[in-house]
C-alpha angles and dihedrals in degrees: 000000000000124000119224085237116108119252115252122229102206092178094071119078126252139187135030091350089056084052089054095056090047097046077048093057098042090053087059094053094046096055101031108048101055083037077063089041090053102044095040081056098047080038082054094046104058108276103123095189090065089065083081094055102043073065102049102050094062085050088060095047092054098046088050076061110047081051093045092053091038100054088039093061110014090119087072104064093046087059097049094048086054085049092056104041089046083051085050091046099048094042126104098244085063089061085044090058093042097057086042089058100038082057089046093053087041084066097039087053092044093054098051090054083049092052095040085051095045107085090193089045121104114285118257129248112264 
């Protein structure tokens, strides 16, 4: 049964690093949408070379974003890619792949003896 709590994601960071993220963020927006408005109105104007720029500073809005989402929550992923290689690790196909391998290093083993045993075999590494 589910409890009406929210879940709680401890992977993902909290506090005054989380602040710091956000202050981080705000800052971005603060510098980077009228930058948009002023180049889009000298773009408007006449001035061809601020067209790049109405472009970029939306770039640079997204991409403030995308970094703000991935430090807030880089602990998460981390998490989920330790969940899945513990779930390869502990699945059948795994033990599978071990006694295949085990067999594998058995005839490796079996043909260096072979070879060690063989006088008209190839020399072996000294």
């Amino acid at each position: 049964m589910v409890s009406s709590e929210k879940v709680r994601n401890p992977e993902r960071i909290r506090g005054r690093p989380a602040l710091r993220f956000h202050v981080g963020l705000i800052l971005c927006l603060v510098i980077c949408i009228p930058a948009f408005l002023f180049e889009l109105s000298r773009a408007l104007g006449g001035n061809s070379l601020s067209w790049a720029y109405v472009f970029e500073w939306p770039l640079f809005t997204g991409f403030g974003f995308y970094m703000w989402w991935k430090l807030l929550h880089e602990g998460s992923e981390d998490a989920k890619r330790r969940t899945r290689l513990q779930a390869a690790a502990e699945s059948p196909a795994s033990q599978e792949d071990a006694i295949r391998l085990d067999a594998w290093n058995t005839y490796l083993a079996q043909l260096h003896r072979e070879s060690e045993d063989d006088p008209n075999g190839p020399p072996s590494q000294r």
